[in-house]
C-alpha positions in Angstrom: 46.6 -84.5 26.0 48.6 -85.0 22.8 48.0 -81.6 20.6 48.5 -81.5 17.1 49.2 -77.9 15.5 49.3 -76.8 11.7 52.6 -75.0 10.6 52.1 -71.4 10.2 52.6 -68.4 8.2 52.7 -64.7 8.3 53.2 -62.1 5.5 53.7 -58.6 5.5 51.1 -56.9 2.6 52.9 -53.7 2.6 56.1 -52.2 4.5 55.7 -50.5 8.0 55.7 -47.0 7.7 59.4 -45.1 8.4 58.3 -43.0 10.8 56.8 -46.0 12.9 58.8 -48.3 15.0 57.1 -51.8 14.5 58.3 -54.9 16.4 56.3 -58.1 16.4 56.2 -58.6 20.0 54.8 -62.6 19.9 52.9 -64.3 22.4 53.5 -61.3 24.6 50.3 -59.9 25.9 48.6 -56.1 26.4 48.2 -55.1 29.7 45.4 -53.1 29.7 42.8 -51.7 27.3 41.3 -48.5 26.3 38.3 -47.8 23.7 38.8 -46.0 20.5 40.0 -42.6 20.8 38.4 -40.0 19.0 40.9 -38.2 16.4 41.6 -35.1 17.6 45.0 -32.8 17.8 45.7 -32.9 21.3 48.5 -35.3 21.9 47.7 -38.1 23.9 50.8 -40.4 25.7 49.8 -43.5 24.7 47.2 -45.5 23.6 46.3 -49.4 23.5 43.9 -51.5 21.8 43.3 -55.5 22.1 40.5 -57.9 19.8 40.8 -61.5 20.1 38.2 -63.6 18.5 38.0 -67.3 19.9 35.9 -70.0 18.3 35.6 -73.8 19.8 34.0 -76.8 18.2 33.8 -80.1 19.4 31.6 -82.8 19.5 28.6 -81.0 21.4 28.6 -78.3 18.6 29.8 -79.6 15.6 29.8 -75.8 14.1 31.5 -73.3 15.6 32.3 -69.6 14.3 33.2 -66.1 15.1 34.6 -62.8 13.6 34.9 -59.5 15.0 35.6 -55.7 12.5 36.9 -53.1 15.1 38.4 -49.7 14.0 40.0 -47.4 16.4 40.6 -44.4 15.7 43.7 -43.1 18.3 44.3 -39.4 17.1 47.7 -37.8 17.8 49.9 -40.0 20.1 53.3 -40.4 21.1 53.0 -44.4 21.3 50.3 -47.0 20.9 50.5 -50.8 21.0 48.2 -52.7 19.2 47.0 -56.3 19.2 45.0 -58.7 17.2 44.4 -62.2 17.6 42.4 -65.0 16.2 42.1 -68.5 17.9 40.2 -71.1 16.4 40.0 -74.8 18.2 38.7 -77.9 17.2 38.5 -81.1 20.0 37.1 -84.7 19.7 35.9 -84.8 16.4 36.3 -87.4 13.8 36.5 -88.0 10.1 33.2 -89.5 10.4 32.1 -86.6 12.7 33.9 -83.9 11.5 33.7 -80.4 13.6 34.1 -76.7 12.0 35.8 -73.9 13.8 36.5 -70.6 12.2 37.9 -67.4 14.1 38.6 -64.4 11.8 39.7 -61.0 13.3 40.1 -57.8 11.4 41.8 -54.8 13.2 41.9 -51.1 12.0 43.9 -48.8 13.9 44.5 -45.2 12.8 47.0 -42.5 14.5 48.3 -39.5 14.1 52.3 -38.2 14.4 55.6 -37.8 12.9 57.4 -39.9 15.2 54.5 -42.0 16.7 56.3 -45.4 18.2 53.9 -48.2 17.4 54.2 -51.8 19.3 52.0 -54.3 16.9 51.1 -57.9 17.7 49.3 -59.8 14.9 48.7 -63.9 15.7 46.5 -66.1 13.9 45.9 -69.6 15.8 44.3 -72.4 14.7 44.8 -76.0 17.0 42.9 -79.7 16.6 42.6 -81.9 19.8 42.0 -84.9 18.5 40.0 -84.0 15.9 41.0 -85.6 12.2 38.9 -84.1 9.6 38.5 -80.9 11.3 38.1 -77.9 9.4 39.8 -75.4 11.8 41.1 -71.8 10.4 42.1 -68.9 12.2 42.8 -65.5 10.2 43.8 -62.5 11.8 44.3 -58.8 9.7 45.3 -56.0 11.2 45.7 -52.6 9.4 47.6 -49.8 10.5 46.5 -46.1 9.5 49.8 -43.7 10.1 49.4 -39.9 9.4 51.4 -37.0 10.5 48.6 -34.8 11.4 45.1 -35.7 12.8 42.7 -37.5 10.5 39.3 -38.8 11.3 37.5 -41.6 8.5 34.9 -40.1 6.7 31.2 -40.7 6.7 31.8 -43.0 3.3 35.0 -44.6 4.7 32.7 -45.8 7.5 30.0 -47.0 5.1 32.7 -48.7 3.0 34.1 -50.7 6.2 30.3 -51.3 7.2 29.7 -52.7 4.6 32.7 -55.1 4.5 31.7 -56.2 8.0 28.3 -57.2 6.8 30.2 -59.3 3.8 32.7 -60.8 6.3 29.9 -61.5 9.1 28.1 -63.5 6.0 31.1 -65.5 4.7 32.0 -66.6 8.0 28.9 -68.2 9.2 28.7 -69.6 5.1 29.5 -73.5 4.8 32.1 -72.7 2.2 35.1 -75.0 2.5 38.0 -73.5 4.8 40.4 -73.2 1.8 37.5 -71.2 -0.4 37.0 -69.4 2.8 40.5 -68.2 3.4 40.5 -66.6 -0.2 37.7 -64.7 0.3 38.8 -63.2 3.9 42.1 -62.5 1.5 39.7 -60.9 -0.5 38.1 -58.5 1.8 40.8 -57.7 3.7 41.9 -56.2 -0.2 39.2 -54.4 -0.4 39.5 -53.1 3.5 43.2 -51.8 2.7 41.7 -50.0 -1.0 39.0 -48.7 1.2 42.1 -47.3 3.9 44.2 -46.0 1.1 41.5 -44.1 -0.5 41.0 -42.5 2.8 44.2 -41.4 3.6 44.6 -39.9 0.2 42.8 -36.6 1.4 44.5 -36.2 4.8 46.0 -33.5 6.0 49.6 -33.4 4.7 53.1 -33.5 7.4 56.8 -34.1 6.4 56.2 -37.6 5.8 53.3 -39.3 3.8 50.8 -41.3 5.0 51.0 -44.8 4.9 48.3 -48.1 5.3 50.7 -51.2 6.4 48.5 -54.5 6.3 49.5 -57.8 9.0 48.2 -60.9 7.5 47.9 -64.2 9.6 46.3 -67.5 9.0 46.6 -70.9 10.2 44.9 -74.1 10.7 43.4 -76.7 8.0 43.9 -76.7 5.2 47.8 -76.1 5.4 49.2 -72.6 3.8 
């Protein structure tokens, strides 16, 4: 079946951290697991986290979308691998009969360590079958908390973000048009890395300073 994908882009929001060894490992996927770790000091060897969001419209349901706000909160570790991935899919629509498929995925991992080695997958996928006239966006935003000694988000961090989630559950079941859309999710992810950087402005101080790096991804209709 003949597949027709939308170029896409990727941009970096702010520099990985220098203590942190980044690499964008691509379509390659996590093995395994684990649920958010409670921040503590005792070291653990590694930890891994995978959210995906998937969203499928077609001509049985015209209207089609999903978002997921997870925050994990590793503690001290020696490595951690990290991925985040939003797939959006639009098949047998028409111009006539158009379908709607939005996945948005927002990430927020925190850790703790001065030379914590990080492995970070960010993918935003968005793919019409057939479908011309689709709206079909995929955004995925992942946000990577790095501190040299233990650090748990507040009470009002967690508000904050709760808040957020509530915004972003309500703009992604909203009929705005995917291009309004995808300035809003820029939007809150914004407001989701203030949020982090206020945090981290009270944590516990190390050799090196803490740092908030932001993974931005979108893709699908209309074109970026």
């Amino acid at each position: 079946m003949h597949q027709h994908r939308k170029p896409r882009t990727q941009s970096v929001f702010t520099q990985r951290a220098v203590r942190v060894g980044l690499f964008a490992a691509g379509a390659a996927g996590l093995a395994t697991a684990v649920p958010a770790q409670a921040a503590t000091g005792t070291p653990q060897h590694a930890a891994v986290a995978t959210d995906q969001t998937f969203s499928r419209a077609d001509f049985r349901h015209h209207t089609q979308t999903r978002d997921s706000f997870t925050v994990r909160q590793f503690g001290t570790v020696n490595a951690a691998s990290a991925r985040n991935q939003a797939n959006a899919v639009g098949v047998g629509c028409s111009v006539d009969d158009d379908c709607r498929s939005v996945a948005l995925s927002f990430q927020i991992v925190t850790m703790a360590g001065e030379h914590t080695h990080l492995t970070a997958v960010n993918r935003g996928d968005a793919v019409n079958q057939h479908c011309d006239g689709c709206q079909t966006l995929a955004g995925a935003y992942q946000f990577v908390v790095s501190t040299p000694r233990p650090f748990t988000l507040d009470e009002e961090t967690q508000r904050r973000l709760a808040d957020i989630h509530q915004r972003l559950d309500a703009l992604t079941r909203s009929t705005l048009p995917a291009a309004d859309l995808k300035t809003q999710a820029d939007s809150l992810a914004a407001e989701v890395n203030t949020v982090l950087h206020d945090a981290v402005a009270n944590a516990p101080k190390g050799d090196q300073p803490p740092t908030v790096s932001l993974h931005r991804h979108l893709d699908g209709w209309p074109a970026h």
